[in-house]
C-alpha positions in Angstrom: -80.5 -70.5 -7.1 -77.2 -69.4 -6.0 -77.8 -67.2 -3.4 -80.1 -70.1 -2.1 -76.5 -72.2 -1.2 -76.1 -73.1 2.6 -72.6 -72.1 4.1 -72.3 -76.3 4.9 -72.6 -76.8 1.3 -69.4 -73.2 0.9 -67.4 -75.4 3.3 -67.7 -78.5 2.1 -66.4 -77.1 -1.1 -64.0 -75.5 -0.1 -62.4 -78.4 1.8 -63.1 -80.6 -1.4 -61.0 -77.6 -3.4 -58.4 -77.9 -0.4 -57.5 -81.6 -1.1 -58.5 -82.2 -4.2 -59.8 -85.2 -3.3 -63.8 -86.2 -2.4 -62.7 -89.1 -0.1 -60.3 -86.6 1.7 -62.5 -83.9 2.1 -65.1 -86.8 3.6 -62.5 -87.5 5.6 -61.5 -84.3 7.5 -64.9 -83.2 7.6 -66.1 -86.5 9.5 -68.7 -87.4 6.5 -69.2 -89.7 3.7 -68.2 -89.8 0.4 -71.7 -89.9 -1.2 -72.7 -87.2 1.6 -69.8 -84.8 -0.5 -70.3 -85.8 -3.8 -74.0 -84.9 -3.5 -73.4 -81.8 -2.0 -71.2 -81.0 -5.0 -73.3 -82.4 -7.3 -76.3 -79.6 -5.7 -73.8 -76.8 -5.8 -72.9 -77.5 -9.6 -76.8 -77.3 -10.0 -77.2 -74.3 -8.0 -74.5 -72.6 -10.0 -75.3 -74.4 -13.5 -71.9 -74.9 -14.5 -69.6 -77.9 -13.5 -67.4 -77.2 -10.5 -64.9 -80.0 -10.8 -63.6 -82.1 -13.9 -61.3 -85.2 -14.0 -58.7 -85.0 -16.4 -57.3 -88.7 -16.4 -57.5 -89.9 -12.6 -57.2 -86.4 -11.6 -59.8 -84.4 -10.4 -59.1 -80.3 -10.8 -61.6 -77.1 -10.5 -62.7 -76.1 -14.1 -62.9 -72.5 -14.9 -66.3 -71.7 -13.3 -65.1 -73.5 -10.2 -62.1 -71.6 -9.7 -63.7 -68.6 -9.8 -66.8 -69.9 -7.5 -63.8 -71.3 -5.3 -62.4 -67.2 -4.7 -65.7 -66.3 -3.8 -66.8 -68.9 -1.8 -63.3 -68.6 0.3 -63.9 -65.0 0.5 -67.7 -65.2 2.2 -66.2 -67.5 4.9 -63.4 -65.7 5.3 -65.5 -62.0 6.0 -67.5 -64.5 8.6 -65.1 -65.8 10.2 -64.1 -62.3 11.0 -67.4 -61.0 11.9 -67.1 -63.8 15.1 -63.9 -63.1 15.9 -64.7 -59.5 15.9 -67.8 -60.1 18.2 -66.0 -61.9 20.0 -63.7 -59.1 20.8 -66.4 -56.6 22.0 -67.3 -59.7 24.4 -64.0 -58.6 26.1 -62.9 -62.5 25.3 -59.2 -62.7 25.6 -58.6 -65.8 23.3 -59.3 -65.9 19.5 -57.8 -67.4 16.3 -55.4 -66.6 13.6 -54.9 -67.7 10.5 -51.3 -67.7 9.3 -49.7 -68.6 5.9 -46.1 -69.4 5.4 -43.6 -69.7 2.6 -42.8 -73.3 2.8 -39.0 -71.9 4.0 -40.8 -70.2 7.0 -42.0 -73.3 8.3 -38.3 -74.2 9.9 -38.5 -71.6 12.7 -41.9 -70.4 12.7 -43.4 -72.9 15.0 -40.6 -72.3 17.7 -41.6 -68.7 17.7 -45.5 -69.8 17.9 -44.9 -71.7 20.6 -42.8 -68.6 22.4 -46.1 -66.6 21.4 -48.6 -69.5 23.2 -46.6 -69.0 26.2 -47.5 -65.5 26.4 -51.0 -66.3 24.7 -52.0 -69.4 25.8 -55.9 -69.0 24.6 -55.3 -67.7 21.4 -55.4 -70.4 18.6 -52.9 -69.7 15.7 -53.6 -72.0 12.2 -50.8 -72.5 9.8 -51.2 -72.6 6.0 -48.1 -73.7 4.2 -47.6 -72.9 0.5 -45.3 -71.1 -1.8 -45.1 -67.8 -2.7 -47.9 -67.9 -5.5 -50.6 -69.9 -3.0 -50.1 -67.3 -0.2 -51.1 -64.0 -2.3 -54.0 -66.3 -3.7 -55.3 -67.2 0.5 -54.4 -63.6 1.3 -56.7 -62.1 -1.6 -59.4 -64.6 -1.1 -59.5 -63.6 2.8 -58.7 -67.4 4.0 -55.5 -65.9 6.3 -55.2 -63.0 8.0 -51.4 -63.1 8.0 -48.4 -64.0 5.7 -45.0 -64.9 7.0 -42.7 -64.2 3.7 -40.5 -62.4 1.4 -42.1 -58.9 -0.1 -45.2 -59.1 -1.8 -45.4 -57.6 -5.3 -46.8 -54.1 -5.6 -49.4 -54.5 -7.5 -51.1 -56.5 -4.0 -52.7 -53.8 -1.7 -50.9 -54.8 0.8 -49.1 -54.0 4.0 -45.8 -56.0 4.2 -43.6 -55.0 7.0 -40.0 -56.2 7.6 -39.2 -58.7 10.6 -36.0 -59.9 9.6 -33.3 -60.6 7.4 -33.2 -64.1 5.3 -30.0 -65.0 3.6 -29.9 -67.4 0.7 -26.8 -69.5 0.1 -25.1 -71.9 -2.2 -25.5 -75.4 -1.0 -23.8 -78.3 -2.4 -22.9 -82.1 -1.1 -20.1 -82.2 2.0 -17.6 -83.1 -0.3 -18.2 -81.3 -3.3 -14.2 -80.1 -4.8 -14.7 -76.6 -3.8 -16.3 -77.2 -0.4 -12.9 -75.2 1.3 -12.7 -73.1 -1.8 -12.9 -69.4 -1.1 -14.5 -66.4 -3.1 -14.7 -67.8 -6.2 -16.9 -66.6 -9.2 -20.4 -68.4 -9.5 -18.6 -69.2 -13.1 -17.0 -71.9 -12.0 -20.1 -74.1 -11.4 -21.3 -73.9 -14.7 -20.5 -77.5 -15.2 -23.2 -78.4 -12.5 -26.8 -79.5 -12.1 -28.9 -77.1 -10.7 -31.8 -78.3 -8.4 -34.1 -75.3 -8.7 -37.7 -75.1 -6.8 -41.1 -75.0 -8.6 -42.8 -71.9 -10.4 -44.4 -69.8 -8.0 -41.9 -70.2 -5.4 -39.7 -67.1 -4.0 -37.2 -69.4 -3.7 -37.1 -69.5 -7.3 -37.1 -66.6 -8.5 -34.5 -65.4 -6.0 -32.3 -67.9 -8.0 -33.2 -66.6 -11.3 -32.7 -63.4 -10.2 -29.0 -64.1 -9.7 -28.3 -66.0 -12.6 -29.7 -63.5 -15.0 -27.6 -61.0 -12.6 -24.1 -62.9 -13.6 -25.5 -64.4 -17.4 -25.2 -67.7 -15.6 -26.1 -70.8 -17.8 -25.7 -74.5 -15.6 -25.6 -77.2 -17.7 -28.4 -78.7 -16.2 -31.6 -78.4 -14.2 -34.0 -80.6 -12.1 -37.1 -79.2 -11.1 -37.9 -80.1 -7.1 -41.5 -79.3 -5.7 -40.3 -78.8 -1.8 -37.3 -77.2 0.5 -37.3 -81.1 1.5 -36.7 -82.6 -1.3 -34.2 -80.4 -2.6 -32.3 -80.6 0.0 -32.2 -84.6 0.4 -31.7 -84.3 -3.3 -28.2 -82.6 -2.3 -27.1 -84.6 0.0 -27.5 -87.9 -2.6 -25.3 -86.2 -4.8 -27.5 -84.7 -7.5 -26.7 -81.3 -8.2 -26.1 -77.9 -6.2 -29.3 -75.4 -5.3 -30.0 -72.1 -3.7 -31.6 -71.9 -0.3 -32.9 -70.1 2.7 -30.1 -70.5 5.4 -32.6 -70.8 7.8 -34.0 -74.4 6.3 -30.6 -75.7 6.7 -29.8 -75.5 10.9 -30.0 -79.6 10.5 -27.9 -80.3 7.9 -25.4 -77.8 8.6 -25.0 -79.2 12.0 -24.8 -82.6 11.1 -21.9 -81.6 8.3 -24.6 -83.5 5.5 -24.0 -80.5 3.3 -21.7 -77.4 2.6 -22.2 -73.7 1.8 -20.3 -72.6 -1.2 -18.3 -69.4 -0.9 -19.3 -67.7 -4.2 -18.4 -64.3 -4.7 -21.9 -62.4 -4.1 -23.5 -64.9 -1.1 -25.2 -65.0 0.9 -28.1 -63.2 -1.2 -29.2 -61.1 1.2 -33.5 -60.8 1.0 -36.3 -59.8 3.9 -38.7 -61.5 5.5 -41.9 -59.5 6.0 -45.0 -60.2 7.5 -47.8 -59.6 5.2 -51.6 -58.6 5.4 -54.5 -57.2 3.2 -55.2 -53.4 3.7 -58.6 -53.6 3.7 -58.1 -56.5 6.3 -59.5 -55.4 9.5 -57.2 -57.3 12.1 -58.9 -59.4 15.0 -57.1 -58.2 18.3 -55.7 -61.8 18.6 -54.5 -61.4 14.8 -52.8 -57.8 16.1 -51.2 -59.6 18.9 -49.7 -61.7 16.6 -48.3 -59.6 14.4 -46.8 -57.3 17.1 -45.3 -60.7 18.3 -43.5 -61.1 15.2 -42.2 -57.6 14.8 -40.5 -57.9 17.9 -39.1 -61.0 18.1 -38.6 -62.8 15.0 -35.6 -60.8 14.4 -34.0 -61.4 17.8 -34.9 -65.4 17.4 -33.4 -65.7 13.9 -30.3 -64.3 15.1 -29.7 -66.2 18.5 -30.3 -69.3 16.1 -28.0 -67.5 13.4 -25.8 -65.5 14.9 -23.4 -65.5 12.7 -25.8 -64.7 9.8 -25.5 -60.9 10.0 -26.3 -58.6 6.2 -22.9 -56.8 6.6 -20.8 -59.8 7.2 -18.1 -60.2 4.7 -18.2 -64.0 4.6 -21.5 -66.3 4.7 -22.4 -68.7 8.1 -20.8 -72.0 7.4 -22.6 -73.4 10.5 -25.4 -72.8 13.2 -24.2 -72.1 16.5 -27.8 -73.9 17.4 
């Protein structure tokens, strides 16, 4: 019976549902592949329903195991809190936080973690990278405590509070025709392919959300999965894309890409940090956050000063 189900056996499965992968899983969890597969294999009996299906050489979660998957995440999640909270009335000083980041967070959030570590040296901080769509999913199913990224939708009981402003610019190859063109209407690029992220990605929809804005049709698009590849994908020469300033400090610096000055740019959005309102915080999770409410602001600017909201002209390069 379910209820029967050791919490090895949860986070085995969990960790199988993390990689996708049996061999994997055995991998970061120092065990064999039989040792997983039979642990599975007692969980699917447990439950009575297949957990996992492949479809061709790919193994995904089928219906039931998705929504075993939430459950199962949730459970270790409300545990992992119960210790962290016990740990608190212990009067220990250390404790962990889980953290989940829009993939474009992940270009300055680790130098302001390890600003934090210095302060905090013996509390452990985890980061989770995903998009947009993957971070409400870990924040619902309890597996973070925290989300660094742009404004969660409403229907989320949630509390998102601002850090920071996050500019999105036009980004094109270093000698795209109207790299020194000034102010001119996105119109004039409807001729170009348009590398655009993955659904599920803020990123995205930030994009959309302009094009629908000026009834802008390009002539083509090319799906990209990453920040990375997107941007390497510029710099060969394949199209023109949308993107967090703050993922291009490299680039810019190196003179591997341009911003274009279109009439509108930068797009001007929020970075917030997120949590759960029935979420109670771990005092090393409120240290955290109160971290990042007071500096992430003043970080991002020292490494962007030139990216300021009421600025009439967008940063064409990093000072740092």
């Amino acid at each position: 019976m379910i209820r029967h189900l050791s919490l090895r056996q949860l986070q085995i499965f969990i960790e199988a549902t993390r990689h996708m992968s049996f061999a994997r899983a055995a991998e970061s969890l120092h065990l064999s592949q039989p040792a997983i597969s039979m642990q599975i294999r007692q969980l699917e009996q447990a439950t009575g329903l297949a957990l996992f299906e492949r479809v061709g050489k790919k193994l995904v979660l089928t219906e039931a195991g998705t929504l075993f998957r939430h459950h199962a995440a949730r459970v270790l999640g409300e545990l992992e809190d119960a210790e962290q909270a016990l740990q608190a009335l212990k009067g220990l000083r250390g404790g962990l936080v889980n953290v989940g980041l829009v993939s474009t967070a992940k270009y300055f959030s680790p130098k302001l973690l390890a600003r934090f570590t210095e302060v905090h040296p013996k509390i452990e901080v985890r980061f989770a990278v995903g998009n947009r769509e993957i971070l409400l999913r870990l924040l619902q199913d309890n597996e973070i405590d925290l989300a660094i990224m742009g404004r969660p939708s409403e229907r989320l009981d949630a509390v998102a509070e601002p850090l920071a402003g996050n500019p999105h610019v036009l980004v094109a190859p270093a000698a795209h025709p109207l790299a020194a063109a000034r102010r001119f209407d996105l119109q004039e690029l409807r001729g170009e392919t348009i590398l655009m992220r993955e659904p599920g990605s803020g990123t995205r929809l930030v994009m959309e959300a302009m094009f629908r804005q000026h009834l802008f049709q390009p002539a083509r698009l090319l799906l990209m999965g990453s920040n990375e590849t997107v941007k390497q994908a510029v710099m060969a020469g394949m199209g023109i894309s949308l993107l967090s300033l703050h993922t291009l400090a490299l680039e810019l610096r190196c003179g591997e890409v341009c911003l274009l000055d279109v009439v509108g740019t930068p797009l001007m959005r929020t970075w917030h940090v997120v949590h759960m309102k029935a979420k109670q915080l771990t005092p090393a999770s409120r240290a955290f956050r109160q971290f990042l409410l007071e500096e992430t602001q003043r970080f991002l600017q020292q490494t962007f000063p030139q990216r300021d909201p009421s600025a009439p002209e967008p940063a064409t390069r990093p000072d740092a």
